[in-house]
N, CA, C and O atoms as a GROMACS GRO file, in nm:
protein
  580
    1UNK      N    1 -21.242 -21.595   4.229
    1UNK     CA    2 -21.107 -21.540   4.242
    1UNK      C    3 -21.063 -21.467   4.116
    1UNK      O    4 -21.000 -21.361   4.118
    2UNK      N    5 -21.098 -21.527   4.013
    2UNK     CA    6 -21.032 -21.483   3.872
    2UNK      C    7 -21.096 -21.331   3.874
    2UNK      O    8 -21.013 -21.242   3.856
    3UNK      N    9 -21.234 -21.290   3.892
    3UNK     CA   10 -21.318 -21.189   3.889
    3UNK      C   11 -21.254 -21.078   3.997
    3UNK      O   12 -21.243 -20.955   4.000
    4UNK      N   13 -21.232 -21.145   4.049
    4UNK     CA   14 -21.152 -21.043   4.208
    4UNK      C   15 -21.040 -20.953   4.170
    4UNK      O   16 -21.013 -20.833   4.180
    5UNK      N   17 -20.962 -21.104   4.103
    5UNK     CA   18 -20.832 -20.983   4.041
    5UNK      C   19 -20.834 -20.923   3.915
    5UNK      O   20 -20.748 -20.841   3.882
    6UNK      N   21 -20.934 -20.960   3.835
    6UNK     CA   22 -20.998 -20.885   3.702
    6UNK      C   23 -20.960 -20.750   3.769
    6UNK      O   24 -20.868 -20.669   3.751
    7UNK      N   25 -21.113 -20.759   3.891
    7UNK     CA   26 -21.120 -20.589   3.912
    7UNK      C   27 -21.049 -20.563   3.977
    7UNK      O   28 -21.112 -20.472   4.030
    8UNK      N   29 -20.965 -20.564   4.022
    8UNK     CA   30 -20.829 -20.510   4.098
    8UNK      C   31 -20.728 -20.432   3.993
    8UNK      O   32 -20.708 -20.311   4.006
    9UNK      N   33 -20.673 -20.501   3.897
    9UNK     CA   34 -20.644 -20.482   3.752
    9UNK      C   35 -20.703 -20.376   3.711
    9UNK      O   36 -20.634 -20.274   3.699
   10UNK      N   37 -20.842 -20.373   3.680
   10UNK     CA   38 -20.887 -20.259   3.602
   10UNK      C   39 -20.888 -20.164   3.708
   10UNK      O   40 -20.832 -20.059   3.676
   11UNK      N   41 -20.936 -20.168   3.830
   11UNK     CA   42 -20.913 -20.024   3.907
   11UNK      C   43 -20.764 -19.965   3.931
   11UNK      O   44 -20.740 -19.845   3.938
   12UNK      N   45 -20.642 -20.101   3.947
   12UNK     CA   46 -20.534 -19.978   3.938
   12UNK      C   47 -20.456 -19.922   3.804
   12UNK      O   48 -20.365 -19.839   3.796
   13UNK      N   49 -20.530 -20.004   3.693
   13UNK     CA   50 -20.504 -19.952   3.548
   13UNK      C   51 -20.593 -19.828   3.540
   13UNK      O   52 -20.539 -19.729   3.489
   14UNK      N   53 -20.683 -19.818   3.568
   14UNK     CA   54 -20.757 -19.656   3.517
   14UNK      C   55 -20.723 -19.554   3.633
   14UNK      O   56 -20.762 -19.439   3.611
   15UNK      N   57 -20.648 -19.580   3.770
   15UNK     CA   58 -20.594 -19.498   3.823
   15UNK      C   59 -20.442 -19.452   3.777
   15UNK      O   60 -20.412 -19.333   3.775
   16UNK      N   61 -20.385 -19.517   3.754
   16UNK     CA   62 -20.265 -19.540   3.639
   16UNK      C   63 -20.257 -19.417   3.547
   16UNK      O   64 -20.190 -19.316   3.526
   17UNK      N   65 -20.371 -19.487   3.501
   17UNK     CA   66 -20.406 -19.376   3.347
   17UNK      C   67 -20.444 -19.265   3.404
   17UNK      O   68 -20.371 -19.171   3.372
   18UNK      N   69 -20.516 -19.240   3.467
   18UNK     CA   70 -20.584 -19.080   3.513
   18UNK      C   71 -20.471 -19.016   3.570
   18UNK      O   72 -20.485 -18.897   3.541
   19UNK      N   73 -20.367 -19.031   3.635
   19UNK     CA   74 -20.263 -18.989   3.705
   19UNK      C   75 -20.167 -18.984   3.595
   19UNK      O   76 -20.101 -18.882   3.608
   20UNK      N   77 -20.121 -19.074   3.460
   20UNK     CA   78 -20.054 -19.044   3.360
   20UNK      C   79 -20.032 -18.900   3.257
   20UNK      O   80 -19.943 -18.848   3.191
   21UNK      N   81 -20.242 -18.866   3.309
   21UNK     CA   82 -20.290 -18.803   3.191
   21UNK      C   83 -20.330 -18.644   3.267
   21UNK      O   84 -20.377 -18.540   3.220
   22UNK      N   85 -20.286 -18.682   3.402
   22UNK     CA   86 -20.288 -18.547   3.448
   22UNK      C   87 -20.272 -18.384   3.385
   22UNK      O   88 -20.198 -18.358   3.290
   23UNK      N   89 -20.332 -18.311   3.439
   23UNK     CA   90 -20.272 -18.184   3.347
   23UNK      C   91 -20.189 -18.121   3.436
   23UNK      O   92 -20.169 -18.128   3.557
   24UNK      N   93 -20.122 -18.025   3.299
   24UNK     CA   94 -19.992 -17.944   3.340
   24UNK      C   95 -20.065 -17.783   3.375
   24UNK      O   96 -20.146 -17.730   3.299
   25UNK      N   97 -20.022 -17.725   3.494
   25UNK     CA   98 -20.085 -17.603   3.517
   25UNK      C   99 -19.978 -17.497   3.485
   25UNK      O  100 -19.869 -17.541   3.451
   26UNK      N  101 -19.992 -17.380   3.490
   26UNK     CA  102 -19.946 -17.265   3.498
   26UNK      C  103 -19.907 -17.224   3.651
   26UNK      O  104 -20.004 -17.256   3.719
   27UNK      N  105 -19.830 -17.179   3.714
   27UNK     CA  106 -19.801 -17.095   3.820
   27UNK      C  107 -19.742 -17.004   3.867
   27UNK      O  108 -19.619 -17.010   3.868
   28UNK      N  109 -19.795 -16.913   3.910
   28UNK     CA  110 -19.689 -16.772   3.970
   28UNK      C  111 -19.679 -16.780   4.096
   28UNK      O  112 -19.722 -16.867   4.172
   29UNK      N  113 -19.610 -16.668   4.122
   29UNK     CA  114 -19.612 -16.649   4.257
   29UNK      C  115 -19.751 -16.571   4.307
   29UNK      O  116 -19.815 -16.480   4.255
   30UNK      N  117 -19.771 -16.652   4.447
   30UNK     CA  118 -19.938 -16.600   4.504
   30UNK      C  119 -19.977 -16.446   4.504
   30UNK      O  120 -20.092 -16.402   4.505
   31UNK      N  121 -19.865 -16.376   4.501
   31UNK     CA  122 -19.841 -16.223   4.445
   31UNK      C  123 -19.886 -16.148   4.362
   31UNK      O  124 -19.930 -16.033   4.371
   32UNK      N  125 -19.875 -16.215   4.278
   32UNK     CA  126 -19.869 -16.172   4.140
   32UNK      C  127 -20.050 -16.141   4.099
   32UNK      O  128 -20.140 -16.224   4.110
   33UNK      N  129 -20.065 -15.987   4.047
   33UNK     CA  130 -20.212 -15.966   4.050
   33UNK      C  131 -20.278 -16.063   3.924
   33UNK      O  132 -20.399 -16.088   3.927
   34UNK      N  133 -20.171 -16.126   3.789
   34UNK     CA  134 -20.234 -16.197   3.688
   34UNK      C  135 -20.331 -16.301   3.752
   34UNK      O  136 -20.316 -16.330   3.871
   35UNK      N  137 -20.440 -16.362   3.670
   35UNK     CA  138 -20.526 -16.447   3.647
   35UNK      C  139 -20.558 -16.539   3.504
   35UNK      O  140 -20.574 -16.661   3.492
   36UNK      N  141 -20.560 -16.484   3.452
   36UNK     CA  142 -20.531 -16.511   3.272
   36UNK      C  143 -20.407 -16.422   3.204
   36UNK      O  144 -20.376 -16.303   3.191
   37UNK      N  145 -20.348 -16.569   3.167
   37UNK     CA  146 -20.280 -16.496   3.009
   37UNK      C  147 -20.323 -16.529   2.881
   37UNK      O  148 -20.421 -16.602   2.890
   38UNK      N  149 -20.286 -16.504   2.749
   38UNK     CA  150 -20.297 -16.562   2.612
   38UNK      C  151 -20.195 -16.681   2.593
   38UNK      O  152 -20.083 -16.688   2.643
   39UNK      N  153 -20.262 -16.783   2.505
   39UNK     CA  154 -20.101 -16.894   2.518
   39UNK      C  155 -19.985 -16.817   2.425
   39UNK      O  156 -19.866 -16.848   2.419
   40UNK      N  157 -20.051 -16.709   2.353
   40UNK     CA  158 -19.928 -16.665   2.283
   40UNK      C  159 -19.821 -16.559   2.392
   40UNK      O  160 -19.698 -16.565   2.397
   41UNK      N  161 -19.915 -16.460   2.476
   41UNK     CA  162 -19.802 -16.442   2.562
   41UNK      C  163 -19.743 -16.540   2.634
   41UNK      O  164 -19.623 -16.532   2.609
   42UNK      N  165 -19.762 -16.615   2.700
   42UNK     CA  166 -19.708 -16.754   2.758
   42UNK      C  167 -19.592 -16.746   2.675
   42UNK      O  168 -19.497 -16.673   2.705
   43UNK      N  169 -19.595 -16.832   2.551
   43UNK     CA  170 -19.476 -16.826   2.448
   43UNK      C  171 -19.397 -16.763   2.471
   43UNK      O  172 -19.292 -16.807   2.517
   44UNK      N  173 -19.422 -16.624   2.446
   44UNK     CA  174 -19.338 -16.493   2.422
   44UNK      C  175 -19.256 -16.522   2.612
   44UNK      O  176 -19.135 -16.532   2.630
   45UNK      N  177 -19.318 -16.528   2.678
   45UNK     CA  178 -19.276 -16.536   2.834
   45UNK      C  179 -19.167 -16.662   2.795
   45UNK      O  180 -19.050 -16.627   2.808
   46UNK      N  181 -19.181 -16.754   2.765
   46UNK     CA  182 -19.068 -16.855   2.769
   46UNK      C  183 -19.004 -16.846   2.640
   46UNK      O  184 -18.937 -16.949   2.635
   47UNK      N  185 -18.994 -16.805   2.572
   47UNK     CA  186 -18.880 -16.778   2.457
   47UNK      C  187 -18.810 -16.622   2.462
   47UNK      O  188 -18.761 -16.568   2.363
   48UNK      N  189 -18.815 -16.565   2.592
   48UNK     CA  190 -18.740 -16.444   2.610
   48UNK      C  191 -18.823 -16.290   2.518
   48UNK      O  192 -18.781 -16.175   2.531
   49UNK      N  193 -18.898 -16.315   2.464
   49UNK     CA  194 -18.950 -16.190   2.344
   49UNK      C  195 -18.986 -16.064   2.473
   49UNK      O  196 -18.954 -15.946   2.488
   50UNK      N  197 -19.101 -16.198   2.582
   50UNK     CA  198 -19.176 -16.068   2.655
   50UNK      C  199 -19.108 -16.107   2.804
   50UNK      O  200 -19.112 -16.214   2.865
   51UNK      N  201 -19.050 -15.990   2.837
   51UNK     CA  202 -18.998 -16.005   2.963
   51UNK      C  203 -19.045 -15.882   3.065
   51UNK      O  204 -18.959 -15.845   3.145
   52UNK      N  205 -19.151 -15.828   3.070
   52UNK     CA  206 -19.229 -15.748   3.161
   52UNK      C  207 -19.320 -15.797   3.174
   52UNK      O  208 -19.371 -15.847   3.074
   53UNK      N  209 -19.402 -15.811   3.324
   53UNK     CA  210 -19.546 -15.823   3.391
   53UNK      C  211 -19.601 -15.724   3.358
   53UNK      O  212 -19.518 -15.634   3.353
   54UNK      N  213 -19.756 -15.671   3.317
   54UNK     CA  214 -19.822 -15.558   3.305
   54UNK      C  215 -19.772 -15.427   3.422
   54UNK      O  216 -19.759 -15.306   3.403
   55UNK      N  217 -19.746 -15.534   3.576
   55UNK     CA  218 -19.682 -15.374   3.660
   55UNK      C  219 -19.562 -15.398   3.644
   55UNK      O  220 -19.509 -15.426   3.751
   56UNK      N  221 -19.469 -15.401   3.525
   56UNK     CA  222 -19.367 -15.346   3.544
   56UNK      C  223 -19.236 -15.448   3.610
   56UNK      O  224 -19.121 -15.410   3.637
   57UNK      N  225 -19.287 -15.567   3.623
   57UNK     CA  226 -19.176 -15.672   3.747
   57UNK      C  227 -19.114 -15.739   3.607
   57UNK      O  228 -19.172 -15.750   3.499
   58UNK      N  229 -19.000 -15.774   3.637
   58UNK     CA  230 -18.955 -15.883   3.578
   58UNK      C  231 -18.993 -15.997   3.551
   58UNK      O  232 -18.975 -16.073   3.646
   59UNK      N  233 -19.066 -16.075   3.407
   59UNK     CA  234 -19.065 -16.221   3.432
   59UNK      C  235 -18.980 -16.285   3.423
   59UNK      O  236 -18.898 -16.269   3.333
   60UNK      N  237 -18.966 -16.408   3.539
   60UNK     CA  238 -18.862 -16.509   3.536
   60UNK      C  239 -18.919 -16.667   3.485
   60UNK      O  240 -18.945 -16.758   3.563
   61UNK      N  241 -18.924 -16.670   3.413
   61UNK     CA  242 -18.943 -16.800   3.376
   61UNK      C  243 -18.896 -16.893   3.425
   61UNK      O  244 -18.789 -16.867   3.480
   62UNK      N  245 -18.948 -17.063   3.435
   62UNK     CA  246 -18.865 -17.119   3.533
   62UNK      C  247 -18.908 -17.241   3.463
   62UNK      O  248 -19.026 -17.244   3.426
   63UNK      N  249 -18.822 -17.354   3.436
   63UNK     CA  250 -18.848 -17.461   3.354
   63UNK      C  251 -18.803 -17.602   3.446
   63UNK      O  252 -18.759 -17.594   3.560
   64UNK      N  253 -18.819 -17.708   3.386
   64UNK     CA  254 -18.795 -17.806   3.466
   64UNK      C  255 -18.688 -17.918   3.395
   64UNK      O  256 -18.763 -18.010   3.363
   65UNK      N  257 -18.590 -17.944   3.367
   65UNK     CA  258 -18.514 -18.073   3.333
   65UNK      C  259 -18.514 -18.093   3.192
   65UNK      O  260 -18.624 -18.147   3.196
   66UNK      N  261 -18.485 -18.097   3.067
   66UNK     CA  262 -18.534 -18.155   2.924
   66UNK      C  263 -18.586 -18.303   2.952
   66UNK      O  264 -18.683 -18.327   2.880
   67UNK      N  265 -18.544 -18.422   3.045
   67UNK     CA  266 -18.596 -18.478   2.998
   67UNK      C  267 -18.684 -18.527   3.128
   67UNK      O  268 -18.681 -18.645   3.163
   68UNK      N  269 -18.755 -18.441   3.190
   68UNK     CA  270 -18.906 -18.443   3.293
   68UNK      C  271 -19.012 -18.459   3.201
   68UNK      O  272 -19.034 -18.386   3.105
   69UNK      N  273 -19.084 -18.571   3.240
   69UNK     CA  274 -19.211 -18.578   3.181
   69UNK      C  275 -19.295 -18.425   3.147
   69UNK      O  276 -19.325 -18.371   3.040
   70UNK      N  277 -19.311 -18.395   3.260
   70UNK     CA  278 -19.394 -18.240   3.220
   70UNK      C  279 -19.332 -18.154   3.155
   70UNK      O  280 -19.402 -18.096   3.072
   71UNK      N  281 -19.197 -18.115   3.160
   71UNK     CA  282 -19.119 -18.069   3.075
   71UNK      C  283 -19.152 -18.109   2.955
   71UNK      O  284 -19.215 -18.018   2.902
   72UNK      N  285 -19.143 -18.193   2.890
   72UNK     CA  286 -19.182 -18.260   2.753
   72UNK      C  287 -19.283 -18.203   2.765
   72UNK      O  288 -19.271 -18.097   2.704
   73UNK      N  289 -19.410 -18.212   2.823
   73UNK     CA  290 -19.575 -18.204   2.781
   73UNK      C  291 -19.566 -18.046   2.775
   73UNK      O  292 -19.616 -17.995   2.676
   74UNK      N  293 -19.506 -17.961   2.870
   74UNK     CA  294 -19.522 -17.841   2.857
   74UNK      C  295 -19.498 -17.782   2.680
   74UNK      O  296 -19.575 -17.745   2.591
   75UNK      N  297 -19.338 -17.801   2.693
   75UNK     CA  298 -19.324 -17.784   2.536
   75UNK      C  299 -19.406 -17.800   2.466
   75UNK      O  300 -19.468 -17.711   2.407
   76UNK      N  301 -19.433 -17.980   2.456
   76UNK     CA  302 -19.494 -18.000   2.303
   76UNK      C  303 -19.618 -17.922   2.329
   76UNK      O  304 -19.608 -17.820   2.261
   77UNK      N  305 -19.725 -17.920   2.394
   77UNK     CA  306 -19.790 -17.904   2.471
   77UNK      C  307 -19.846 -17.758   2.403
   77UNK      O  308 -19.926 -17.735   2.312
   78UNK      N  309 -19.773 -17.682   2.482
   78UNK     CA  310 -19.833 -17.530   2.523
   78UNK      C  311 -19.730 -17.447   2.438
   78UNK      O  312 -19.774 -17.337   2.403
   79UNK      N  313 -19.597 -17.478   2.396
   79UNK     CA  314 -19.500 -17.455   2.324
   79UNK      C  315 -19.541 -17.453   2.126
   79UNK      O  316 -19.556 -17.373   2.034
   80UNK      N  317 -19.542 -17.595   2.152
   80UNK     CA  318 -19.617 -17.631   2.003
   80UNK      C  319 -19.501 -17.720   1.919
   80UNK      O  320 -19.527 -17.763   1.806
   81UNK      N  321 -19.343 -17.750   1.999
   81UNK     CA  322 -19.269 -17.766   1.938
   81UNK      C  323 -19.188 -17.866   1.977
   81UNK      O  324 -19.196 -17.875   2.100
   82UNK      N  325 -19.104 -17.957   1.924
   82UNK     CA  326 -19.053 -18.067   2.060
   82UNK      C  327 -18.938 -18.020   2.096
   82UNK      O  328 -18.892 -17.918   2.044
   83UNK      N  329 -18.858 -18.111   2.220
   83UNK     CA  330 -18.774 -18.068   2.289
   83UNK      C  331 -18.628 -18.044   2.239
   83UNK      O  332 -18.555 -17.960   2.292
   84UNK      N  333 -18.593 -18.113   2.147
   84UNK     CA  334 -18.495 -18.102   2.073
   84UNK      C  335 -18.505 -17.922   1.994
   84UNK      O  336 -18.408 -17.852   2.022
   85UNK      N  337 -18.590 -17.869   1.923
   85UNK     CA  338 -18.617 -17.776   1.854
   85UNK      C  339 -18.610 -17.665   1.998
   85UNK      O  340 -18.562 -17.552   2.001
   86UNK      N  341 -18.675 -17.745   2.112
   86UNK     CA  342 -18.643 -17.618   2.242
   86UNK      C  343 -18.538 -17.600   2.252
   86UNK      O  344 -18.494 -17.487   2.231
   87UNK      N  345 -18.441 -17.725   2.294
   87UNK     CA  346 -18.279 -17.707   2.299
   87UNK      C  347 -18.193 -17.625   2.226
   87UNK      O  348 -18.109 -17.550   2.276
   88UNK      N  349 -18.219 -17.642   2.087
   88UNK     CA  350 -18.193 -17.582   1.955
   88UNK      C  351 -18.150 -17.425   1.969
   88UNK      O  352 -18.038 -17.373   1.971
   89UNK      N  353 -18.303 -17.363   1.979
   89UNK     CA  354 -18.386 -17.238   2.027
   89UNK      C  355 -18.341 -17.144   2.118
   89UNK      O  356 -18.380 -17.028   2.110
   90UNK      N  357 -18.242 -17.191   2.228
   90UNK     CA  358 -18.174 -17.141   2.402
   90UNK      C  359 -18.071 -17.201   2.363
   90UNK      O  360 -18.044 -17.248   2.473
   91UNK      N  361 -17.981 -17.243   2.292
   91UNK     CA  362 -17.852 -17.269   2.261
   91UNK      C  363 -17.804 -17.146   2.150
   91UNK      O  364 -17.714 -17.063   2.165
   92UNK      N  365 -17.904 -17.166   2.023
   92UNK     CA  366 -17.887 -17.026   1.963
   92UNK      C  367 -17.842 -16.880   2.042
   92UNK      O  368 -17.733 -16.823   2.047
   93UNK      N  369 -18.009 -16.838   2.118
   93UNK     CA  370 -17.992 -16.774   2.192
   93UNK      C  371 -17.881 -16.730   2.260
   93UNK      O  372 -17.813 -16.632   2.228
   94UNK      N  373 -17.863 -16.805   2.356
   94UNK     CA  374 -17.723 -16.831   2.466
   94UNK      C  375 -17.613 -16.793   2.384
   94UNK      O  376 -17.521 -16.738   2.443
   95UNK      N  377 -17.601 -16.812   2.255
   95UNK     CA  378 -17.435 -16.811   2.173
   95UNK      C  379 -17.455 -16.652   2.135
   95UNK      O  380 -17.370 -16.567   2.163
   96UNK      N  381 -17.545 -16.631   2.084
   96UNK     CA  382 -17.575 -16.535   2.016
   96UNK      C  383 -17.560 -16.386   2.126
   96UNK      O  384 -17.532 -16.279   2.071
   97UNK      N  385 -17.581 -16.388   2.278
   97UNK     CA  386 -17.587 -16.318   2.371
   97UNK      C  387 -17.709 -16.256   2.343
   97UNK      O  388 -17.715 -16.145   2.395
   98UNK      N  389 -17.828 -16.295   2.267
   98UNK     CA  390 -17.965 -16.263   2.274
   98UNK      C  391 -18.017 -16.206   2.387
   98UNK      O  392 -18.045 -16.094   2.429
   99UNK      N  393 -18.021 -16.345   2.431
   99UNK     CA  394 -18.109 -16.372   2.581
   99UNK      C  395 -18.101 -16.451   2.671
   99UNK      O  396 -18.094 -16.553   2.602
  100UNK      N  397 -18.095 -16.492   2.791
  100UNK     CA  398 -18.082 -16.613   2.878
  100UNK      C  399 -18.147 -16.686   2.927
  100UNK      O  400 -18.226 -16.641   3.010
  101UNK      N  401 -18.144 -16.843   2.898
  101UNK     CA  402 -18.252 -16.920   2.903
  101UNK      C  403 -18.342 -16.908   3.057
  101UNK      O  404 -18.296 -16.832   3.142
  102UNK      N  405 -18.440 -16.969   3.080
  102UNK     CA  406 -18.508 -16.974   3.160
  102UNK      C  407 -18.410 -17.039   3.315
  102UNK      O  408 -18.324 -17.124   3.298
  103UNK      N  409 -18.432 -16.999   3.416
  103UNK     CA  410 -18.410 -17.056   3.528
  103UNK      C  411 -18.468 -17.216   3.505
  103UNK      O  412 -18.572 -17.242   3.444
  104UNK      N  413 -18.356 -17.337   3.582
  104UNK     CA  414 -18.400 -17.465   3.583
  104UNK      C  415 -18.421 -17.513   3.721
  104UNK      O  416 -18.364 -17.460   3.817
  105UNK      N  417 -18.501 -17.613   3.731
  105UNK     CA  418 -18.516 -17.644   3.857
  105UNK      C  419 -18.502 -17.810   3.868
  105UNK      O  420 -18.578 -17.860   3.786
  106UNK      N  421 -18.455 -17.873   3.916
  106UNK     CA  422 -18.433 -17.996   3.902
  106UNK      C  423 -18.587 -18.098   3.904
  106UNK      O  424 -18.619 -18.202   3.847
  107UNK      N  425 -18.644 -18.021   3.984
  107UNK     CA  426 -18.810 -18.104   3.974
  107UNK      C  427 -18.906 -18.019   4.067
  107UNK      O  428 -18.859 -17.939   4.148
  108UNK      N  429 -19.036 -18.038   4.052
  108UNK     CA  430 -19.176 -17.985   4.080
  108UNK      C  431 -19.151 -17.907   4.181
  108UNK      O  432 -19.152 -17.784   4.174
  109UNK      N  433 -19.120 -17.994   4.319
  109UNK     CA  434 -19.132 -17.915   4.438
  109UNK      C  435 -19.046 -17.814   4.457
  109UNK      O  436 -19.073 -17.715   4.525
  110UNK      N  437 -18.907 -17.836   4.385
  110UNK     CA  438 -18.814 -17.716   4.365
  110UNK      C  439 -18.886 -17.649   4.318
  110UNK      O  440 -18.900 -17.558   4.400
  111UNK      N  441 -18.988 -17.616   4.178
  111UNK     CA  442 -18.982 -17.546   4.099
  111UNK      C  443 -19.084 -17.498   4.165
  111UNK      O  444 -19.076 -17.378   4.140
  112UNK      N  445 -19.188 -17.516   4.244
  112UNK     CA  446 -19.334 -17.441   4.273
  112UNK      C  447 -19.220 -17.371   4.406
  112UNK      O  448 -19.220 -17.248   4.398
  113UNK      N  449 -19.131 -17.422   4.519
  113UNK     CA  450 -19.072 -17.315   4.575
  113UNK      C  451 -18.995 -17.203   4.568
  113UNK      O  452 -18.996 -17.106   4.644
  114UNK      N  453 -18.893 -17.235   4.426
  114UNK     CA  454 -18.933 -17.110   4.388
  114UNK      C  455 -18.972 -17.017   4.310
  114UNK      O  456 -18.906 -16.914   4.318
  115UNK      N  457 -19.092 -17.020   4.207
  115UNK     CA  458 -19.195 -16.921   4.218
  115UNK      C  459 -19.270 -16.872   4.288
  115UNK      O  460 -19.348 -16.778   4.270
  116UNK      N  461 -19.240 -16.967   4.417
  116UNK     CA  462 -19.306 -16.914   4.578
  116UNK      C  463 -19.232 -16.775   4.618
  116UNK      O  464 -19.278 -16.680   4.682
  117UNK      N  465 -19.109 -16.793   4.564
  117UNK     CA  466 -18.996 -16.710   4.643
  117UNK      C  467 -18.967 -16.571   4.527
  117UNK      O  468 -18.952 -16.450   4.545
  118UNK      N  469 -18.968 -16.641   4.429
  118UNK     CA  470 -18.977 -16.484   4.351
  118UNK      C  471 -19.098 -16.391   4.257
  118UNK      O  472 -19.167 -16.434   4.164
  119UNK      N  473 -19.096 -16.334   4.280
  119UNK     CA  474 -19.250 -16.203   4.277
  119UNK      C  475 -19.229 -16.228   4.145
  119UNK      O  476 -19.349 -16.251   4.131
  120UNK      N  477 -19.184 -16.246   4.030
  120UNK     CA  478 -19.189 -16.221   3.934
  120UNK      C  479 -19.198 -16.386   3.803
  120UNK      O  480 -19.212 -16.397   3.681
  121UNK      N  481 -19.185 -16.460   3.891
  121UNK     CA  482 -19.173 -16.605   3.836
  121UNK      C  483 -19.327 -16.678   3.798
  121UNK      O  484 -19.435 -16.670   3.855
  122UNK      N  485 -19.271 -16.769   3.646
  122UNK     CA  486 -19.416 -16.822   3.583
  122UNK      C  487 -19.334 -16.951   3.599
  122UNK      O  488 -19.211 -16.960   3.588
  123UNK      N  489 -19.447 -17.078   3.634
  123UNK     CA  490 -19.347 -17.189   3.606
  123UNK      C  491 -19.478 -17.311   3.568
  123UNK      O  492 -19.590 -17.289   3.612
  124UNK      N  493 -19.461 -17.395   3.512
  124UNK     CA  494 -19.523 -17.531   3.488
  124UNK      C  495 -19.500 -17.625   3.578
  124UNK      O  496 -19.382 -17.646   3.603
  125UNK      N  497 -19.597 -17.701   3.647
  125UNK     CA  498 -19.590 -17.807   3.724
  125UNK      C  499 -19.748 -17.894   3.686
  125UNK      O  500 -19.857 -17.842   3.667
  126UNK      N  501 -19.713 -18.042   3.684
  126UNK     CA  502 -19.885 -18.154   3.760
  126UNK      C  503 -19.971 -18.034   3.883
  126UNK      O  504 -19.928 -17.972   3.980
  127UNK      N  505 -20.109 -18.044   3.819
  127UNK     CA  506 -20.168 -17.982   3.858
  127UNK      C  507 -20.120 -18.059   4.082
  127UNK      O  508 -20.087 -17.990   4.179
  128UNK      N  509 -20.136 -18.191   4.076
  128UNK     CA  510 -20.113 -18.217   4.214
  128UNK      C  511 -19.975 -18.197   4.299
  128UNK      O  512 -19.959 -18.238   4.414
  129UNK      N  513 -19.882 -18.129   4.223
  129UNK     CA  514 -19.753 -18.065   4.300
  129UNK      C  515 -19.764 -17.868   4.348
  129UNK      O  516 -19.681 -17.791   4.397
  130UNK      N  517 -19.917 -17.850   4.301
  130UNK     CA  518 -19.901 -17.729   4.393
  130UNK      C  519 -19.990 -17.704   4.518
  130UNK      O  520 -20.080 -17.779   4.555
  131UNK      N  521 -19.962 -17.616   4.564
  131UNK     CA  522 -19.978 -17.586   4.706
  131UNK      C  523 -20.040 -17.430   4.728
  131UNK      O  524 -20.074 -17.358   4.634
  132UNK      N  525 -20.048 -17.395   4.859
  132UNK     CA  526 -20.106 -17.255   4.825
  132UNK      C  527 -19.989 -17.150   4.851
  132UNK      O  528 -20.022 -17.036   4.883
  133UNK      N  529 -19.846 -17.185   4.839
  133UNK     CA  530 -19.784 -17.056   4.836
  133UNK      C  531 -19.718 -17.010   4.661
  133UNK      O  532 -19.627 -16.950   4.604
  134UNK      N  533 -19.826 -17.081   4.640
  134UNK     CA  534 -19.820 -17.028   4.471
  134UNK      C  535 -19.984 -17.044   4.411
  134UNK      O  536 -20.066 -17.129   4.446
  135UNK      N  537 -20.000 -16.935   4.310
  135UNK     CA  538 -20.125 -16.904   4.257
  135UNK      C  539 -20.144 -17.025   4.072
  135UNK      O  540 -20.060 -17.031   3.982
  136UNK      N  541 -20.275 -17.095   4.079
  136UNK     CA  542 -20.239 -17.148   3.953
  136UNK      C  543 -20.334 -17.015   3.848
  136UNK      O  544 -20.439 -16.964   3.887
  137UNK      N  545 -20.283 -16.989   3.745
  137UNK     CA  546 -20.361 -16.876   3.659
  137UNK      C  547 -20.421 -16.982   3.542
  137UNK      O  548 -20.399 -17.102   3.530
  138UNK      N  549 -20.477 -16.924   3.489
  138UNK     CA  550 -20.513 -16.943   3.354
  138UNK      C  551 -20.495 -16.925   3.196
  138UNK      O  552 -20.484 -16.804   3.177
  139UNK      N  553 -20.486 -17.001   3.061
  139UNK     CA  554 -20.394 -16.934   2.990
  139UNK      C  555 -20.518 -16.992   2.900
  139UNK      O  556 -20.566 -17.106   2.898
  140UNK      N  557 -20.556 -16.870   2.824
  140UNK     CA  558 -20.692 -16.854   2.706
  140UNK      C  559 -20.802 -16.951   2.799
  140UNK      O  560 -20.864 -17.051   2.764
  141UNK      N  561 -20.800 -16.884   2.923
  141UNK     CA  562 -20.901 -16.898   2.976
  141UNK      C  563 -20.894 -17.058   3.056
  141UNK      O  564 -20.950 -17.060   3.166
  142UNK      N  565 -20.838 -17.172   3.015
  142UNK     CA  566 -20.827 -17.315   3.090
  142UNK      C  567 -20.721 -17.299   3.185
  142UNK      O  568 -20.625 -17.222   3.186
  143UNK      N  569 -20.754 -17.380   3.256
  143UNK     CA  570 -20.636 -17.404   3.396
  143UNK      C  571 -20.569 -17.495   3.385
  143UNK      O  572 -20.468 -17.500   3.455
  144UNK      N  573 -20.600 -17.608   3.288
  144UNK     CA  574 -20.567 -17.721   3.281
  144UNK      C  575 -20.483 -17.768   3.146
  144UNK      O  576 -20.577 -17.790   3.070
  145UNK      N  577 -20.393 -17.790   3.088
  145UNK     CA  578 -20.389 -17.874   3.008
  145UNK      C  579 -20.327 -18.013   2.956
  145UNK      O  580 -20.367 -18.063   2.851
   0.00000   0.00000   0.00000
């Protein structure tokens, strides 16, 4: 018996973990001719610098909650910076009449519908919240991080 629930234990602890440690993808809309970006355009795409697609569309950036798990991972993540310093960053902005922060979405399935819905939208989600009416791309070449 003791052995039984040993392994019971360890199999739903390393499913646990593998699902904790999931990666965060990239997504556009299924539209959209990209496949790869650089993580530095990425950046530039979510801090307002670069706001054209190569044809010409608007990017809309689209973010998820400050305090969503993937939200966090994206930042620190793919950003390089934590969430507080993001806040910081789009509050400046915003006062300043710079630029306007990213579209929010309250969570995943909002957020992959709509970059479903607009031709011009990049958004972060768990690789297992997308679907096929959105494309996942690549950024310096990984799909995953």
């Amino acid at each position: 018996m003791p052995k039984t629930f040993i392994s019971i234990v360890l199999f739903f602890t390393l499913f646990i973990t593998t699902n904790a440690f999931a990666g965060v993808v990239i997504i556009v809309n299924k539209n959209n001719p990209i496949i790869n970006i650089s993580s530095s355009e990425l950046k530039h795409m979510y801090t307002g610098e670069l706001k054209l697609w190569d044809n010409g569309k608007k990017i809309s950036p689209v973010v998820l909650k400050d305090s969503n798990p993937t939200a966090i991972k994206f930042v620190s993540s793919i950003l390089g910076i934590d969430m507080e310093t993001w806040r910081r960053y789009w509050a400046q902005k915003l006062f300043s009449g710079t630029a306007t922060p990213p579209h929010q979405e309250k969570d995943e399935s909002s957020l992959v519908s709509y970059v479903s819905s607009e031709s011009g939208a990049i958004g972060y989600v768990m690789k297992e919240s997308t679907n096929n009416s959105v494309k996942v791309i690549s950024v310096d070449g990984k799909s995953e991080f």
